[in-house]
C-alpha positions in Angstrom: 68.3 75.6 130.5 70.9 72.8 131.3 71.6 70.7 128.5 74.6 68.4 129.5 76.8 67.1 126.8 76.6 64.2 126.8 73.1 64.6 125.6 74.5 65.9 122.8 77.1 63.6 121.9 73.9 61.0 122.0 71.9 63.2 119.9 74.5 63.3 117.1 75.6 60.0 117.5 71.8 58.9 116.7 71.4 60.9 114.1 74.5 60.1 112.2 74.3 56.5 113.1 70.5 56.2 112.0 69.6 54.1 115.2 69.5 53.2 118.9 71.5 50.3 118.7 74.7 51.3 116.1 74.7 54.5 118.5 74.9 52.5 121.6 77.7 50.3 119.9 79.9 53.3 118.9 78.8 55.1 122.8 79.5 51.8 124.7 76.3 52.4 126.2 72.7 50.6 127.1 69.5 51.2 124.7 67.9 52.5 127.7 70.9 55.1 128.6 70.3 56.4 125.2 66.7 56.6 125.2 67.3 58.4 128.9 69.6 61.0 127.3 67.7 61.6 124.4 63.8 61.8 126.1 66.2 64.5 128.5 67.0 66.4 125.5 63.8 66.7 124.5 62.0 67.7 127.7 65.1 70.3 128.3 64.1 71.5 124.6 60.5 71.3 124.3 60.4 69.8 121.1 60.8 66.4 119.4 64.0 66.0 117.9 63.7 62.0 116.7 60.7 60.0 115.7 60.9 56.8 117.0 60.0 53.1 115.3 60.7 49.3 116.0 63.1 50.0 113.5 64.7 52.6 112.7 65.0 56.1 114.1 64.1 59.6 111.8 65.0 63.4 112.6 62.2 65.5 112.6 62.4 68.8 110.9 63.1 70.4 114.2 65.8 67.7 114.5 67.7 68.5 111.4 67.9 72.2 112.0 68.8 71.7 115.2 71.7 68.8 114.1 74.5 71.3 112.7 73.9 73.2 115.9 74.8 70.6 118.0 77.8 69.2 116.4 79.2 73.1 116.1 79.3 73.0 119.8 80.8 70.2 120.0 83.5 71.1 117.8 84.0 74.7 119.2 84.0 73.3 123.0 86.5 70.2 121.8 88.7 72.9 120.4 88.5 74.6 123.4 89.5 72.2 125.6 92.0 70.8 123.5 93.5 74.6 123.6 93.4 74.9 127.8 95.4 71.7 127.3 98.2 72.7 125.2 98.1 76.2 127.1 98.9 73.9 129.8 101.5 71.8 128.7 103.8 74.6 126.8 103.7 75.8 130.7 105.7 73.0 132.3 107.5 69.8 131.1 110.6 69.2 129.5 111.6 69.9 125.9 114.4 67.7 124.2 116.1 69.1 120.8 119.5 68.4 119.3 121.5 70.7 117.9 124.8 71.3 115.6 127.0 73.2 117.4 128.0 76.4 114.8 123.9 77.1 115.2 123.6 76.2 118.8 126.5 78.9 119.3 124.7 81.6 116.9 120.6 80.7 117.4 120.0 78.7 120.7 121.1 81.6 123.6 118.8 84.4 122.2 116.0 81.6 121.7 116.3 80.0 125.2 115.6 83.9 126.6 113.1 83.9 124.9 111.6 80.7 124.9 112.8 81.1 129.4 110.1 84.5 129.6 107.5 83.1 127.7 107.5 79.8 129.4 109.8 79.9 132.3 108.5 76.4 134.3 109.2 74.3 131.0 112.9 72.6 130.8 115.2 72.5 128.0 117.7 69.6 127.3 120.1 70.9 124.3 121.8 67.8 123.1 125.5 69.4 121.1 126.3 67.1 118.4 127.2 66.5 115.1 124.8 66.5 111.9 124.3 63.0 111.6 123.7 62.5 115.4 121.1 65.4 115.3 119.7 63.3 112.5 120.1 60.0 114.2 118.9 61.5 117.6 115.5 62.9 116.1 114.9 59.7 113.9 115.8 57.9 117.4 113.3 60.0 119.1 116.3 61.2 121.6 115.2 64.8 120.7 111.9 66.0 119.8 113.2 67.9 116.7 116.7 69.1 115.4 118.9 72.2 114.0 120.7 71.0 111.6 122.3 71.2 108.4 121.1 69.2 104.9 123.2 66.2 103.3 122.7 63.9 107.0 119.7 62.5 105.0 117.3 59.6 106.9 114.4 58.2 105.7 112.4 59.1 108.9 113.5 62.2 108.8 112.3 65.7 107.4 114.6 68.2 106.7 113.0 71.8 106.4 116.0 74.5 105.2 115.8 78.1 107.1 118.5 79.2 106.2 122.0 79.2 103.5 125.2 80.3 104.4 128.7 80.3 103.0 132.1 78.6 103.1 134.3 81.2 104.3 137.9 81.6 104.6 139.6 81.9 108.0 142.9 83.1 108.3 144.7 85.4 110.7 144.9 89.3 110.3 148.8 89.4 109.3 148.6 86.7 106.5 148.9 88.0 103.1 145.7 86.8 101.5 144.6 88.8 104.6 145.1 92.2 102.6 141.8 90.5 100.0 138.2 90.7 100.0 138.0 87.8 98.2 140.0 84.5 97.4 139.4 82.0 94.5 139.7 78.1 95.5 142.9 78.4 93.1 144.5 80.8 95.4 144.9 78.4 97.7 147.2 75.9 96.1 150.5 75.3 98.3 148.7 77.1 101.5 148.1 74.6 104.5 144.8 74.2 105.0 143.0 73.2 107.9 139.6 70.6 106.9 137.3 68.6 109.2 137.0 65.4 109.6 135.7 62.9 106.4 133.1 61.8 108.8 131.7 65.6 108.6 128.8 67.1 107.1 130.3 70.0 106.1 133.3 67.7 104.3 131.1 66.2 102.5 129.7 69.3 100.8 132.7 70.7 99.9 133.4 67.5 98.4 130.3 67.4 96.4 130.7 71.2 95.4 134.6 70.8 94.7 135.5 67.5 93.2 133.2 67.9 90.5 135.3 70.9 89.2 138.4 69.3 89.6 139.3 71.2 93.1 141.2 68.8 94.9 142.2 71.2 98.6 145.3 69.4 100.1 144.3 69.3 103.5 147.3 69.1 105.7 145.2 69.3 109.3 141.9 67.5 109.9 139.7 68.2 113.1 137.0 66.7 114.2 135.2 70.4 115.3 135.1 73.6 113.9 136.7 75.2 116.8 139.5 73.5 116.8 140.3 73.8 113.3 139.6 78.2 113.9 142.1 77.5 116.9 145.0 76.2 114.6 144.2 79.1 112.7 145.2 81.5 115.4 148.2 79.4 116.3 149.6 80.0 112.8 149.2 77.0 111.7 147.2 77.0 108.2 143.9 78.5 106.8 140.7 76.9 107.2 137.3 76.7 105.8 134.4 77.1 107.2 130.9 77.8 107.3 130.4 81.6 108.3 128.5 80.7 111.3 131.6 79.0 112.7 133.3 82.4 113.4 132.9 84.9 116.1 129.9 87.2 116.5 132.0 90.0 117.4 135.3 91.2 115.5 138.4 88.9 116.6 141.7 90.4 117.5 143.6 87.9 115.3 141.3 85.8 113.0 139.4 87.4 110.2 137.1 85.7 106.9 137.3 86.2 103.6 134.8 85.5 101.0 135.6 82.5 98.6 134.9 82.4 95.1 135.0 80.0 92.2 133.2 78.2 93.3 131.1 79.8 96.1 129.7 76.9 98.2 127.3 77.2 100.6 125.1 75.3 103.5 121.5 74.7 103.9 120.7 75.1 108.4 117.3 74.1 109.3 114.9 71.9 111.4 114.8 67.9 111.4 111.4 66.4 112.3 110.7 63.0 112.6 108.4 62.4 110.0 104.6 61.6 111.4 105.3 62.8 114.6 104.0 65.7 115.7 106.0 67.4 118.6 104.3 68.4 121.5 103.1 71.9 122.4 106.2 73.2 124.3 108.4 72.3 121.5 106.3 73.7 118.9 106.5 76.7 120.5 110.3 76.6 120.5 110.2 74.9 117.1 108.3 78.8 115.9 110.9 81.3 118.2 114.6 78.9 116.1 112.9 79.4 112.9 112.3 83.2 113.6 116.0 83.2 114.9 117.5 81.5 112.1 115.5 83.3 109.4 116.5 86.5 110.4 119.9 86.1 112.2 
């Protein structure tokens, strides 16, 4: 039997259609293509699926059993197709995501291993920036999709949390609130601390968290990155805070973190989408392996 699909696509066209001609109109084809594809049918089936008039076109019994059929396999081989596709394209291309850099350091190296055996012809372009030009870049469409952190909101953009960590505090192994588990915001007063930049996400939720409650840190260094403000640290220059992710994987011969209480303040990490855009099938894929990362790391 050799029933070609586009026989089918006619037949279900028809049939939802009711007629020849609004079937031809939706097929951009002849009356007499149709008729060609349909009488085809037929003959390859041995049975009448339509009864013809001037005017209008009917299913015969045969035709509405047969109906559901046809439109399953139409589904199931579209689905098929659209699966080769995206098998396809998760195998080469070029995948753009931007990322802050405390979870670049901590999520995107296992991930990219990962992500490199699975698919090793597809490219990655990690853009390192801060959270509101992770936001900007996705919203831009600069990056496919984003780790980053909440409170860099954008209309255009979706946020989706993964994870929460806290505020720590960083301080070298031979200062005194060393010797502590943990230090209250209150312990802090006349200590030089070292803060990031206003223009930072993670200043603005310490402010949000702190000001509220009357905590007021003097801040007596400002950096624009993380890193540098963990590298006055070890000079011996003040304490700083910082989101846990910010500090080594491995122990550090001079800088240790100490959990801070009252208040505790922590971070939301996650993915940034733009919103009604769906990314393609490469970056879904790496979209899945960061969200297993950063759930579990």
């Amino acid at each position: 039997m050799a029933i070609a699909l586009d026989q089918l696509r006619t037949f279900v066209a028809v049939a939802e259609a009711g007629g020849l001609t609004p079937a031809a109109e939706t097929l951009h084809l002849s009356l007499p293509a149709i008729s060609r594809r349909l009488t085809a049918l037929e003959e390859e089936l041995g049975v009448a699926l339509l009864t013809r008039s001037t005017r209008r076109v009917s299913l015969t019994q045969t035709g509405r059993e047969f109906l559901p059929r046809a439109r399953r396999l139409l589904d199931e081989l579209e689905e098929s197709l659209l699966g080769i596709r995206e098998t396809a394209a998760q195998r080469r291309g070029l995948v753009v995501l931007a990322c802050i850099p405390t979870a670049a350091y901590y999520f995107l190296p296992a991930t990219l291993a990962a992500f490199a055996r699975r698919f090793p012809a597809v490219r990655v372009r990690a853009m390192d920036l801060s959270a509101e030009g992770v936001t900007d870049a996705v919203a831009t469409g600069a990056a496919e999709f984003g780790v980053g952190m909440e409170g860099a909101a954008h209309p255009e953009v979706e946020f989706r949390p993964m994870r929460r960590d806290p505020f720590v505090l960083a301080c070298r192994r031979d200062h005194r609130l060393a010797r502590r588990r943990a230090v209250r915001w209150a312990d802090l007063e006349g200590e030089r601390l070292v803060g990031v930049s206003r223009r930072s996400g993670n200043r603005l939720i310490l402010d949000r968290a702190l000001l509220p409650r009357g905590i007021s840190p003097h801040w007596h260094y400002e950096a624009e990155h993380l890193s540098t403000s963990l590298g006055l640290v070890e000079a011996g220059l003040g304490l700083a805070v910082v989101p846990r992710l910010a500090l080594p994987r491995d122990p550090h011969p001079v800088l240790v973190a100490r959990t801070l209480t009252d208040p505790t303040v922590d971070r939301a990490t996650g993915l940034l989408l733009k919103r009604g855009v769906e990314p393609g099938p490469a970056a879904r894929a790496l979209i899945d392996l960061l969200a297993k990362g950063m759930r579990g790391g």
